[in-house]
Each structure stands twice: as C-alpha cells, then as structure tokens.
N, C-alpha and C positions, 0 to 999 in steps of 0.2 A: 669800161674804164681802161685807158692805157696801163699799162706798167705804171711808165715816170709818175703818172696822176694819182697814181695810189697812194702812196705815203707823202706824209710831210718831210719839209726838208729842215732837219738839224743835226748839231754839231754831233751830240750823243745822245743820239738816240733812234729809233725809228715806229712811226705811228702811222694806224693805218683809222681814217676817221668815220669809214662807213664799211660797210659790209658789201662783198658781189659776188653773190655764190656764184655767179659761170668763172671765177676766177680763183676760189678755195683752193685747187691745188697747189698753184703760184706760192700764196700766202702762207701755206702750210709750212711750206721750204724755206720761205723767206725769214718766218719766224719760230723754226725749229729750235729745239735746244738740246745740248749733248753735251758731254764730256771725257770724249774718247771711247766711251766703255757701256754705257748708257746713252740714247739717243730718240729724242720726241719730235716727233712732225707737230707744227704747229694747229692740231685737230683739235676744234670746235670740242669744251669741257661733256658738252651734252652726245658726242659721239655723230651724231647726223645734222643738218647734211653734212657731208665731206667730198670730199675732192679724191681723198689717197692716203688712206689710213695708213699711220706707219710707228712701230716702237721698233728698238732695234738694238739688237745686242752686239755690239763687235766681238765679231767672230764667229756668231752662229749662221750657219747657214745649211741649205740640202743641196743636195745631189739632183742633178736633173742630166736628163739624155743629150748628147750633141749631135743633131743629124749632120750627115755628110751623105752627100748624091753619092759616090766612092769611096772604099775604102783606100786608106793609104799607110804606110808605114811612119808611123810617130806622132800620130794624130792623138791626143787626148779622147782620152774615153767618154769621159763626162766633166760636164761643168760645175760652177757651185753659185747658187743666188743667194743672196740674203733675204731672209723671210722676216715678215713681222709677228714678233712674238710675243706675250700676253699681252694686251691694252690693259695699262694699269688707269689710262688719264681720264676716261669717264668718270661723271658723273651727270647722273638724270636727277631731271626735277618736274616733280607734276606741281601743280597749277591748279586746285581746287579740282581733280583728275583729268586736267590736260596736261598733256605734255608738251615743257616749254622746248617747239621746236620753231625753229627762225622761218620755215617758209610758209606757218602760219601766222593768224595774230597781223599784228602792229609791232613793227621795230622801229623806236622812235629815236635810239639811241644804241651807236654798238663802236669800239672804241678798245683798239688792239694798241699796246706798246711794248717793246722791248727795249730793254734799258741795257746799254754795253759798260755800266760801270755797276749797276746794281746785279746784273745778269739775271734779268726777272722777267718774266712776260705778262705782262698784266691786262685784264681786260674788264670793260666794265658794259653791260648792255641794258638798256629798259625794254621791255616787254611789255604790251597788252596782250592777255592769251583773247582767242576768239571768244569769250563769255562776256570780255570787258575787265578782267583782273588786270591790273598792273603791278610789273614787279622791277625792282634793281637786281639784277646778279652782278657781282665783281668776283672777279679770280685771281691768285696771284700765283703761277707756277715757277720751278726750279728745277734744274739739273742739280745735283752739288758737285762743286767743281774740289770738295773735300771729303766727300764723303763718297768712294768712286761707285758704289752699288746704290746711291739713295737716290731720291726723287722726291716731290713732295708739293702737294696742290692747299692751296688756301681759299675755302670758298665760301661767299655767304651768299644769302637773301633775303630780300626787305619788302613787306608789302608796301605798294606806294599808296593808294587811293585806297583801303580800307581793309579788314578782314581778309587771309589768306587761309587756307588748308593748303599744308607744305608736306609733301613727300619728296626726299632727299635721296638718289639710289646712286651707292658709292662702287665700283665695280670691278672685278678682274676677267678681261673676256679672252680665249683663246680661238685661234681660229674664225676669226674675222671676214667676215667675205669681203675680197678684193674687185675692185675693176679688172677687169683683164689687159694687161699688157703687154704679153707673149703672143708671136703670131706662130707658134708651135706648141699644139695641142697635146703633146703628151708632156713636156715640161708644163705648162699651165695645169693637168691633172694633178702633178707631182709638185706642182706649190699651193695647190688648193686649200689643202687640209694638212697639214706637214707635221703637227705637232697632236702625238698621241697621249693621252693621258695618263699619270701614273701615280700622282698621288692629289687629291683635294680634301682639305678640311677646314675649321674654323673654332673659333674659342673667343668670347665675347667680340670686341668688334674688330677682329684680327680673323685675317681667312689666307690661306699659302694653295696655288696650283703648283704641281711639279707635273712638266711633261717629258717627252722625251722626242728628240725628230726621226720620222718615219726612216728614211734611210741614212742619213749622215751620222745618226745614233749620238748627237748630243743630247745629254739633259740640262732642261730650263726651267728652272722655278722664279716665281714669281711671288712675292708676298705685302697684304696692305696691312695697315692699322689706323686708326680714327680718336681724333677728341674732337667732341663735339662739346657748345655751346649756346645755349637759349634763352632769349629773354624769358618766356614758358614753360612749361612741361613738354615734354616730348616721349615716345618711346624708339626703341633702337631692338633691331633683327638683324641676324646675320645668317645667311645659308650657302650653301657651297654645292656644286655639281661637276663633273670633270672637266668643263671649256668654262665655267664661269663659277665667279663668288659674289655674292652682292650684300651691301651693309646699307641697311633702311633705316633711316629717320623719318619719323611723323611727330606733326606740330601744327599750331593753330597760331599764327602771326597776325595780332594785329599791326594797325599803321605807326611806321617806326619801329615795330620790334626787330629783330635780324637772329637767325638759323644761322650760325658759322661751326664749318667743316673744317677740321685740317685734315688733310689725307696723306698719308706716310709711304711710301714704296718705297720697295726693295729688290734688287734683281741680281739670279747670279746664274751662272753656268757652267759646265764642265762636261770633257769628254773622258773624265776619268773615271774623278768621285762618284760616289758611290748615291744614292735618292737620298739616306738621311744625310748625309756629308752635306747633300746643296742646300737642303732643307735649311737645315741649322746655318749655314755661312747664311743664308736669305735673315734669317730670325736672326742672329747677332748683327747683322748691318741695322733691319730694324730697332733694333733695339737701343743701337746708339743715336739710330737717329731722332727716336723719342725722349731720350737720355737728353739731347741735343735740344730737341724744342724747335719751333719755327720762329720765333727769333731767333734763335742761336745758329739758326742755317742759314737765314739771311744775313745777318752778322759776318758769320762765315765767308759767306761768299762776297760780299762785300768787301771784306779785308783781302782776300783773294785776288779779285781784281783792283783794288788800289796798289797791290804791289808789281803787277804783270802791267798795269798802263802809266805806273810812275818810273818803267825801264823800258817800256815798248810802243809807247805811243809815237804816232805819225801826224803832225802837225802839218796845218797847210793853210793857209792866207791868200784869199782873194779868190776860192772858189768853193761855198758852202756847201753844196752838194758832193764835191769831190771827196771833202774832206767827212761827211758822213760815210762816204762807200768807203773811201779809205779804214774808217774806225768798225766800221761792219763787216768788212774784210777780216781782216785782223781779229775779230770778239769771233768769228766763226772758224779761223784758221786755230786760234787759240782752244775752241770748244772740242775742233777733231783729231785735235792732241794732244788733250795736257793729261787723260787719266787712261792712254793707250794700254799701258804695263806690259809691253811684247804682244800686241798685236800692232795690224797694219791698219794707216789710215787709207781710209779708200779716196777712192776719187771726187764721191759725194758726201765725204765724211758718212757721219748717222743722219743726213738732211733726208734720203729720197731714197731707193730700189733703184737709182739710174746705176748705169752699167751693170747689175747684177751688185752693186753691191763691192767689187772689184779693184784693188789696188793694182797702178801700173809704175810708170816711171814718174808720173807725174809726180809723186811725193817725194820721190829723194832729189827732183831736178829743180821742182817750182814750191812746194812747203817747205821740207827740210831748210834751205838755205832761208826762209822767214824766222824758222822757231829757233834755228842755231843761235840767232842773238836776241835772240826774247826768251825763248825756251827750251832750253840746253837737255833739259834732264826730257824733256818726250823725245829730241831726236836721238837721245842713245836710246830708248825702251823701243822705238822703232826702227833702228840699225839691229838690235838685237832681236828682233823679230824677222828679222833677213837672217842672220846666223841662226837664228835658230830651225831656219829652213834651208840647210846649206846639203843635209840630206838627202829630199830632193831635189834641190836642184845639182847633185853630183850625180842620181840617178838620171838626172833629165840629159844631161851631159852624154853619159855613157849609149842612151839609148841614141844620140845622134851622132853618135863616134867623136867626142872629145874631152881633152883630158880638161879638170878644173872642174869646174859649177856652170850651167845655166838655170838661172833665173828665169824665173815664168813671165810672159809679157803679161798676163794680167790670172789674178788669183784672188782667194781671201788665206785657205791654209798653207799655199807655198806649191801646190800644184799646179802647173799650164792647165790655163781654162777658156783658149780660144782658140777656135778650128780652123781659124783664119792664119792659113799658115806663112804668109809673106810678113806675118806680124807675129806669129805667135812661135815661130822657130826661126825667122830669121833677123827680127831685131835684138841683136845680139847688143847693144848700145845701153841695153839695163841693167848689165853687169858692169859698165863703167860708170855709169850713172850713179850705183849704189856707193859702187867703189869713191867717186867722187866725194859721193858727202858722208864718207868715215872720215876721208882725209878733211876735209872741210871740218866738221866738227871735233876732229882731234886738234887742229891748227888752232880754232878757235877758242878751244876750251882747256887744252893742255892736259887734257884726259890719257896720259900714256898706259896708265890700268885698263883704260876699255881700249885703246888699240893695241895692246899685249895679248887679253883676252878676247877678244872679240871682232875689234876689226881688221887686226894682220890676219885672218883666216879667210876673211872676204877678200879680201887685198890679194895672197897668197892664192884662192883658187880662180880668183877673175881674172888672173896674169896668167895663170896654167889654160885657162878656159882660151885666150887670145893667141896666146904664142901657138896652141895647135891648130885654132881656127882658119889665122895667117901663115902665110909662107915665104919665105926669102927668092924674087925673081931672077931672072939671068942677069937683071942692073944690081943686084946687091939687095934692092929696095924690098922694105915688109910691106906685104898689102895682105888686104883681109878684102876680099872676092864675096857676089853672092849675100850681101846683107841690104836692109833696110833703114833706115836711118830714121829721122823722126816725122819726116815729110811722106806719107803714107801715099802719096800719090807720085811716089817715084821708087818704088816697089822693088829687090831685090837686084842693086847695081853693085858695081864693082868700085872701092872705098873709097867710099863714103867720106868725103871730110868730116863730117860729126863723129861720124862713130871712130876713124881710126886717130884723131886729135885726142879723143876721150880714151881709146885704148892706151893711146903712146901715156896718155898721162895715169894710168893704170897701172900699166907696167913696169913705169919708173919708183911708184907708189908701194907697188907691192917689193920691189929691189929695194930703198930703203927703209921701209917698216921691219923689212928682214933682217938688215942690218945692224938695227938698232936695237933687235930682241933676239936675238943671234940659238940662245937656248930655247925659245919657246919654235923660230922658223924651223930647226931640226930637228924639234917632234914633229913637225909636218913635214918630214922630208924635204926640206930646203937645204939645197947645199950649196956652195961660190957659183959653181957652174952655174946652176938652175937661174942663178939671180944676174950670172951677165948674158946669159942668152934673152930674159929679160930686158936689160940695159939695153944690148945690143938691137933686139929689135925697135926696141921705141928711138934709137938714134939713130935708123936708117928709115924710121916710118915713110910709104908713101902720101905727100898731100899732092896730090894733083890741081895745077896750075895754068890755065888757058892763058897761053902767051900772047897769044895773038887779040884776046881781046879783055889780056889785062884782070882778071876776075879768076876767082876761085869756082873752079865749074861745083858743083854743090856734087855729083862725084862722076865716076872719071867720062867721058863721050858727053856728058850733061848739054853743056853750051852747043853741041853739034845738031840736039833735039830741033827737030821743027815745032817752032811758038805753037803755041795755043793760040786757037784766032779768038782775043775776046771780045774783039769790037762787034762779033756778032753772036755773042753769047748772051742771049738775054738773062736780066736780072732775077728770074723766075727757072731760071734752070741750074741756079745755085742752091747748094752746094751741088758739086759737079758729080760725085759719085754717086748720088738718087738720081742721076741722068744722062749719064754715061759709062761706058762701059770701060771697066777698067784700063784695056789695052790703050785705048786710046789714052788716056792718060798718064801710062808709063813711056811712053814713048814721045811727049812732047815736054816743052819747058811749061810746065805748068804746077805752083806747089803751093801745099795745103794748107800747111803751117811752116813758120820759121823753122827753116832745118842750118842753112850757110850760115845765118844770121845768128843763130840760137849758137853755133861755135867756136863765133866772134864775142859770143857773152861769156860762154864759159869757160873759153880757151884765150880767151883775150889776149895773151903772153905769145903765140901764134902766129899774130898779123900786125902788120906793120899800119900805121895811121891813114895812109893812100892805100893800101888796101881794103880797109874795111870800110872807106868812103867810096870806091868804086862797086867793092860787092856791093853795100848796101843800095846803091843809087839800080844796081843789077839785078837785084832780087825784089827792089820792090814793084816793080811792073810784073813780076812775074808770081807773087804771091799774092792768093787767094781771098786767104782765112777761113775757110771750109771746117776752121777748129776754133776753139775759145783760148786753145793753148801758145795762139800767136801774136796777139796785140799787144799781150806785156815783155814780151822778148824785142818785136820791132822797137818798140819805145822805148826800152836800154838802147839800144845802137841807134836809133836817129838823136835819141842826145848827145849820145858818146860823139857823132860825127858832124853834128851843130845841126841838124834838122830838127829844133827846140818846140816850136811850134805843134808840128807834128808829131813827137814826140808826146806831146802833151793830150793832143788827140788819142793816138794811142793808149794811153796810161785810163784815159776817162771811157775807151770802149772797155779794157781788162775791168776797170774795177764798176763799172755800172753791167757790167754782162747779167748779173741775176736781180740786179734791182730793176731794171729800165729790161730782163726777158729778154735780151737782144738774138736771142737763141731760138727761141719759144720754145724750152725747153725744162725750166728752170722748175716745173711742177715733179719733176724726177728727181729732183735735188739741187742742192746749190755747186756750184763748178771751183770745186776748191781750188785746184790750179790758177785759173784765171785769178781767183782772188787775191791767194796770196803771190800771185805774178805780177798785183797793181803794186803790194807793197814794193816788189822789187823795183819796180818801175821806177817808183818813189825818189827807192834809196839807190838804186847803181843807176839808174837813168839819171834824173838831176842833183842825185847826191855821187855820183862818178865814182861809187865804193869799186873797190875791185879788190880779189882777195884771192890771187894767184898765188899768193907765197907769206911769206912770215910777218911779210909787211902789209898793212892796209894802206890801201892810195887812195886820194878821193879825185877827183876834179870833176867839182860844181859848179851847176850852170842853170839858173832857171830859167823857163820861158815866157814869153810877158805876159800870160795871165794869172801870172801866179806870183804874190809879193814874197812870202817866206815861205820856208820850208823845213821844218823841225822834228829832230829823230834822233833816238836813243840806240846804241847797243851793248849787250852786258857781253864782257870779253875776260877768256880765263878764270870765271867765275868769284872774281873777285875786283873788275873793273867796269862799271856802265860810262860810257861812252858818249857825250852829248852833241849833236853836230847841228848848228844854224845856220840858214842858208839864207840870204836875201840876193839881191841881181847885183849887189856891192862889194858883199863880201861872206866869209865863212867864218864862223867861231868855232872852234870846240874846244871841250872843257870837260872836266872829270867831276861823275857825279860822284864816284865812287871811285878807291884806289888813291895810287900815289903817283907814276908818272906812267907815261904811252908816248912811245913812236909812234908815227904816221907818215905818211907824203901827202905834201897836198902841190897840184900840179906839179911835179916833179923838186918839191922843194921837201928834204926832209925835216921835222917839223917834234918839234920835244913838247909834250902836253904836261902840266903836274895839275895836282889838285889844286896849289894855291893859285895859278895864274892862267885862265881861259887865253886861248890864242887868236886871234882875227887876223884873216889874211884877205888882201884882195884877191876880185874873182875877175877875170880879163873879161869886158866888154865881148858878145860872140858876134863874129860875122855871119851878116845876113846873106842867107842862100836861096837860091831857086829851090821852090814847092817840087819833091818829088811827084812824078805820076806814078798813081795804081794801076790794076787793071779795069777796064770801065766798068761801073755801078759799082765798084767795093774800095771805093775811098773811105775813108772814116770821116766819119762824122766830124765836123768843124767844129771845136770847145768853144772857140771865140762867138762862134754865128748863133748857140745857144740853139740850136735848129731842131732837137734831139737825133736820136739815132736815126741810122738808115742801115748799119748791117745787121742782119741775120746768120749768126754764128753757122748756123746747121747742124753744128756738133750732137744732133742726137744720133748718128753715126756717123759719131770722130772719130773712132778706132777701126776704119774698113765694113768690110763684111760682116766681124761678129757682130757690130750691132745689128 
C-alpha cells in the first residue's frame, strides 16, 4: 500500500482503515503523540509486531563515540542520541492463553484515528485468535497536553461470539530491543542497553522504575497506576523487576461483558535531583492525574485544543486533502512545542530517533515563526533554552578563536554534535537564525521582559560572534569569508548572501536592543563603541551581485561555477550526495535546498521586485531538493513573484512530505520543518504576510485551485488577527482586541474590532511555467497525478548522517 492510499481523506482528522505491517514504522510516526516533554510513537497497544519502538523524553539522551578517520583540532568528542526510555504504552492480552498478536488469528477489523481537535488516537480491532475466539479491543490513548508529565491509555475488551478467559498485562518495559539503525558498531553497543536500574517497586496496582543512563548520568523514572472495571469478578497482580513492572488482570467475559483498563502514566527526569526527588515528582504528577480522572483528561484536552484551533487554524477551499495535511501539520507542530519548558524542539519533535534526536536551525527558521502567532509562550521557553546554552556555545567560540557565542549546528544539550565539519563549525548562519526569531517574537509579542532578560544576550553575543568572524576589506566592505550557508552542497564559500543578509540583520538587532536597555547591555560590557562598530558593519555589509547576469550569485564566484549537467543525471542517482562526491559538487552550480531563495523570504526588505523575479526564475533550474527543507521556502517566493500555480505545487510537496513518504523516510520521524514550512507557505506565500518591521504587509493572491483561504494570528498577546482570502478579495477583522495597523498591497490599512476591512485583490498575470532541473519538477496539484519527488533527506545534513 502506497503512502497517499493509506489514510482517508478528511477535514479533521486522520484514519488509517486497515493494517500493513511492512509499513508500521510509517504509521507509527504518522500517528505519534507528544507534548513537547513527553513523546509516543504510534506502537501497537500489545507492543508486537512494530516497526520502531519509541517513547521519548525531551532531553534525555547518551553519549556515544564520533569516529573520525583523523584527528583534527575542534572536532567534538562525542555526540548525543535520544534513546527510548521506559515503554509505558503496552498492554498484553491473552486470549483464552493466546496471545492477542496481529500476525496470528483472523483480523477482520483494525481501525487507527487521530483526532486533531480531540487530540486522541483511537483504535478499535476485532480478532479471531487461532482457537476461533473472537474478540473487540478499542483503545483510546493521550498525551496531556495539560498535564506536561502524564500520559494515559483507556482500554477495553469484549468477547464477541461467546465465553472468553481474559488476561490483561499492563506494563513498564525498560530497555527494549531496537532494530538497528546505526552503521557504527560501537555507538549501537552504547545505545543497546543505556538505561541502568536503580530503583523498582510496586504497591497495589501502582508500580514506579527509576533508572539512571549509563553514561550521560541522567535519571529516569517512570511510573503506572490502574482502575480497572468488570462486568465479573476479576483478580489483579502486580510485580516489579529492574527493566520491567507488570499489573495483571484475570476474568471470565462472557458475550457482551467488557474488562475496561484505564492506564495512568507518569514520566520525569533530571540530571540533578536526587532518585527520591524524581521518584516523588513521578508520583505527584500521578497523582493528579488520577485526581483528574480520564474524563477530566479528555476534557482537558479537549478544551485545550478548542482554544489553539479557534486562534490557529488554517482554512483552505477547494482542496481536501491539502487542507487535512495542513491541520496535521499544525496538531504536530503544536505537539513538539507546547509543553517544551526550556528544552529544544528537535527536528523530529518526539515522532522518531531521526537525526539522533537533534535540534538544528530548522526550529528557530521554519517552527518558531508557526508558533510565534499561534504559540507565543513555547517560542520563549525555546528561545530560552538557547540562552540557557549561551555557556557553551561562548566556549565553543573560544575554542575556534572568536569572540561572542557559537551555536552548535545540531545538539540536544547545547553542545556541537556533528563531525561534519563544513556544517558543524562553519555554518555560522545559526547564530542569526536564533537571533532572528528573538527579534521576531519580541516584535510580535511585545515581550520587552524577555528581550531585557533573555534575548539581548543572544542578540549581544551573536553580533560579537560576527563582527570577529568578518572583516573590513580594502573597499570598506564587511564580508564574512569561509562559511556555509543553508545549501549544503555548496560548502564553505566566501559570503554567502544568506548568512551575511542574516548577520547584517543581527547586528543591527543587537545595536538597538542595546540601546533600548542601555543598564542591562553594560552589565555585558556593551558600551557606544562596541554598538557602532556593530552599526557600522552591517551598513557596509558585503552582498555580492553578478552584474552581468543580473542575479544575486547565492555567494561570491557562484554564477562563475560550471552547471551541473542534469540532463544526464538520471533520476535514480538522486539525491546527489549518496552519489557523488562531494568535490564535485562544491564546485558547480548545483543546490540542495533553497539557500538565495530562502533570503529573499527572510530578508525580503533586501531585494528589489526584479530581483527576486530574476533570482528566482535563476535558482530554480538550479535547485535540487535533495532536502524536505526547500519546497516550502520555493513556494513563498514563486508566489511572491506570480508563479501561483507553482507555488501551489510546492506548498502541497512541504505539506504532504510525511503523509504521501515523499522522502521514504518518514518511519524515523515526522519532518517538522517541512511541516510547519507548509503553514508558512500558506500564510506568507498566498497570504503575502511579511513581517520585516513593526508593520505587517500582506499581499494576497491565490492560485486557481484553490477558492479560499483562512487564517488566524494572535499578535501582542492581546490581539487574534483574522485574514480571508478568496481570488476577489481580502477581509481582515479582529477576533480579539480593539484596533491594528496593517498594509495591504502597499495600502496602509486601520482594522478595529467593530468593522472587518475588504479590499480587493489585483487579478495576477499569467506567466511562463518555470523549469526545474530534469526529473525533480514537482508534482502538478492540478494533474492530481500524485507525487514523484523523493526528498532523500535521510542525509539532509551532509555526512553526519
């Protein structure tokens, strides 16, 4: 079964109507649930078969080895993976003493949903075991998106066709055997068994493991508790051993009776506290949650999401599927960070083990700017999880001779964790990235407490970090030499238009944050000078500019590269770096992901209208997609530059990449980027948002498959924001609040609560279909044809994967 054939297509929700075990892993990811803090692969109740067992604690993780053929100077020691730790979600069930497992028996019925408004995954399956017993299991499982330690399964069974003998086995498993997915043997020893035992017990139907990890020296406990209910008698066991705790039910169902389980979990950790410390935080989270009840969590969470989709929802007209991936998007960008509280969302959120586990830039360039106007309060608790890593990255700095902070290109606790050194010490582009979306969510939100505390210190050492990095040439001009930029297959050039558009605007960032908190920059040693050497360089920044053929070379000698010949590249030697050797591709025009493009989105203030219509017309024959990180960035700028259509193509590869697998990758985890890069798509592609300055612009434009277009944003924390969009005209209107400035196509524009605005939208001109490079066109939304690209992004990031 394909991907797209898998699920049904609806508005809210998503259902999967049969079962195919060669494709569990997929599904797993697909219908994970998490809450920043807490995180469940969507694994089979009964634990077998699976695909890729995964629970997952943000933050916890081990230590493993990095080889390197040479030694070198500045090279990270060791990396860090996320491991999966206790399996709270089992539950076994025997069968008159078989065990209900799916690749025995008759399955005559099996029936997966997740609900994006209830936040529930529910499933229901009929069984004949091989004897001839038939049974109903339903489940109904939760994350709590209120309860940031709880978890909590609801499970019954029903004999169908007569008399059952039920055994119920409720379970906490540590140390799980894995698939292997490391092709280095001595990291795969060191994530085998990670987790050492230190404390197991139990007290009626309540059992707590606390372990500890072998080398990263976290402690992890884990703890269940049970109400159980029967039409019968029943009896109930509990026992407990160092990897595992198990609570037994036995019963005698006849037809129509039902055995119903609630199963209660709790998880917490710490690299501080002390074994009773975690203990007790585990048993007081329990504790409310049984206080709480499973109504009162579904309740909960209920209300929860009625409030995040009556400020965040993303409407769309005339294309039902789109508009599913869209709200699936969004229910999972929401899940990997609303209950962060100063840790980092990774790349796979808690869906999958892809990347290790590892946060890059992808969260402050492509989530942050989602949840800044849906969910304001996770992108400070994750801006402050950068400052709170501002330690190392000042040592990482020193160790490569500069002043300021560098940022790790990819981490979970704030240390460089990739050996891949053309990304791992010289995409310097993640310190202005971060720096970007302080400024963004301070603009946004009007938060000058957390830019006083918090983000003028990120501001202040990613402008020290830049100004030693670059240097003033014999033209005057600032360049910053020797980096990488976002396009990984153009490796260590001289600047970068990405990276030094983002530094100029860095350093302007951190000069006025300084300015504006004048006693707090002097405890950082900021003083006039320091802040117009700053000024100064970002208003003599180098962009480098090919006159001759009109276009922003993406950095400096660029356009001089000899092409890449794609016309005889066949379609099977993509992605190009499982099949070519690097060199060869730093040295031709050839790129991975939106790098010029992606500068023209977030520099937009930058380039002039003919320019960004020429780069783009320029870059797209030349770009790839060798990443998941670039169809929703192309898609903002071929709207922005009336390539509507297309546009539209693009938006429907970002947001179906882990529904429709376009990756084959997506059993590792869901590709948060991409996801919440469809929302952008959405809303700055044909909602024309632009949010360079104090002012919001919009100019909207849809393309013809698509009738409306409908989206919210909460702004200042005291305004939601309404914008509709049809091919006619735009309305916006205040859900909340009393008035808002805006532009809309260069008209500035007064919103109040009492009176919604409609403005027309100018008719676009039809333009000639850009070309790709051959075989990585995107897929035509109109031809309905499904996909045809293949991401390859399971080494998106170079070498280290």
């Amino acid at each position: 079964m394909t991907a797209h054939e898998a699920y049904t297509i609806e508005p809210w929700g998503l259902t999967e109507q049969s079962l195919d075990l060669d494709v569990l892993a997929r599904a797993e990811s697909v219908f994970a649930l998490s809450n920043g803090h807490v995180g469940m692969r969507a694994n089979l109740d009964e634990g077998e078969p699976h695909g890729l067992p995964g629970t997952y604690l943000n933050g916890v993780f081990e230590l493993r080895p990095l080889p390197y053929a040479e030694a070198a100077y500045g090279q990270p020691e060791s990396g860090q993976s996320v491991i999966n730790v206790t399996n709270g979600k089992i539950i076994r069930l025997l069968v008159d003493d078989e065990p209900f497992d799916l690749r025995y028996g008759d399955l005559s019925e099996h029936q997966r949903r997740l609900n994006f408004r209830e936040g529930l995954l529910k499933r229901q399956a009929v069984w004949t075991s091989p004897a001839g017993c038939t049974v109903r299991v339903t489940s109904t499982r939760l994350v709590s998106l209120t309860q940031r330690a709880v978890a909590a399964i609801a499970y019954e069974v029903e004999p169908v066709d007569g008399q059952a003998r039920i055994v119920v086995q409720s379970e906490l498993v540590a140390n799980e055997q894995l698939p292997s997915a490391n092709g280095d043997p001595r990291a795969a020893a060191v994530l085998e068994a990670p987790l050492v035992s230190e404390h197991h017990s139990h007290r009626g139907a309540k059992a707590v493991l606390v372990h500890q990890t072998r080398f990263s020296g976290l402690r992890v406990a884990a703890m269940m508790d049970h109400e159980v209910s029967c039409n019968g008698d029943f009896e109930a066991s509990t026992e407990t051993e160092e990897d595992q705790a198990r609570f037994s039910v036995t019963t005698v169902l006849k037809k129509g009776q039902k055995l119903r389980m609630v199963k209660y979990l709790a998880y917490g950790w710490s690299a501080a506290r002390s074994l009773p410390a975690v203990r007790d935080q585990v048993a007081a989270a329990l504790t409310a949650a049984r206080f709480t009840g499973w109504d009162g969590l579904v309740a909960e969470q209920r209300s929860y999401l009625d409030e995040f989709w009556s400020h965040s929802d993303i409407e769309v007209d005339g294309d039902v599927e789109l508009q599913q991936a869209i709200r699936f998007a969004l229910f999972h960008v929401l899940q990997a960070g609303a209950r962060t509280e100063e840790r980092a969302i990774p790349a796979k959120g808690l869906t999958g083990p892809g990347y290790d586990g590892h946060c890059f830039w992808d969260t402050e360039t492509f989530v942050l700017p989602v949840l800044t106007y849906s969910l304001p309060d996770a992108v400070a608790q994750a801006l402050r999880w950068r400052h709170s890593t501002l330690p190392l990255a000042r040592e990482r700095a020193v160790q490569l001779g500069l002043a300021g902070a560098v940022f790790p290109w990819r981490t979970i606790r704030g240390e460089e964790c990739s050996g891949y050194w053309p990304a791992g010490t010289a995409a310097f582009h993640i310190g202005a990235d971060i720096a970007r979306a302080v400024e963004r969510y301070v603009r946004a939100t009007g938060d000058t407490d957390f830019e006083r505390d918090y983000g003028m210190e990120i501001l202040v050492e990613t402008a020290r970090m830049w100004r030693s990095l670059g240097h003033h040439d014999a033209e005057g001009r600032f360049r910053i030499d020797g980096v990488t930029g976002p396009d990984e297959y153009s490796a260590i050039a001289d600047n970068n238009v990405y990276t030094n558009l983002m530094a100029q605007a860095n350093l302007r960032a951190a000069a006025d944050a300084a300015g504006r908190h004048l006693h707090e920059a002097a405890a950082l040693g900021v003083n006039t000078e320091e802040m117009a050497q700053w000024r100064d360089a970002a208003a003599v920044m180098y962009v480098p500019y090919d006159e001759k053929l009109g276009v922003h070379p993406q950095a400096d000698g660029f356009t001089n590269h000899e092409m890449w010949d794609f016309d005889n590249t066949p379609e099977e030697k993509y992605p190009l770096l499982l099949h070519y050797p690097y060199y060869e591709l730093y040295r031709r025009q050839v790129v991975k992901q939106a790098d010029l493009v992606l500068a023209m989105q977030v520099r937009g203030d930058a380039f002039s209208a003919e320019q960004k219509a020429r780069n783009f017309a320029y870059y797209e024959r030349l770009t790839v997609r060798d990443s998941s990180l670039s169809a929703c960035t192309q898609a903002v700028i071929a709207a922005e530059v009336g390539h509507l259509d297309l546009a539209y193509d693009y938006l429907a590869e970002a947001a179906l990449m882990d529904l429709h697998d376009l990756g084959g990758n997506t059993r590792d985890g869901l590709h948060m980027a991409s996801l919440a890069g469809a929302c952008v798509a959405l809303v700055a592609g044909f909602g024309g948002l632009r949010d360079h300055d104090d002012r919001l612009v919009f100019r909207p434009r849809l393309p013809s498959g698509l009738s409306r277009v409908g989206f919210s944003m909460r702004l200042r924390r005291t305004h939601v924001l309404h914008i509709e969009i049809t091919n006619a005209q735009a309305t916006y209107s205040l859900r909340e609040g009393d008035k808002l400035r805006l532009v809309h196509d260069d008209e500035d524009v007064l919103v109040t609560a009492a009176k919604p605005v409609s403005l027309p939208i100018p008719r676009p001109v039809p333009l000639e279909r850009l070309a790709q490079p051959v075989g990585r066109e995107p897929a035509r939304r109109h031809a309905q044809s499904g996909p045809t690209i293949a991401s390859g992004d399971a080494t998106e990031r170079g070498q280290d994967e």
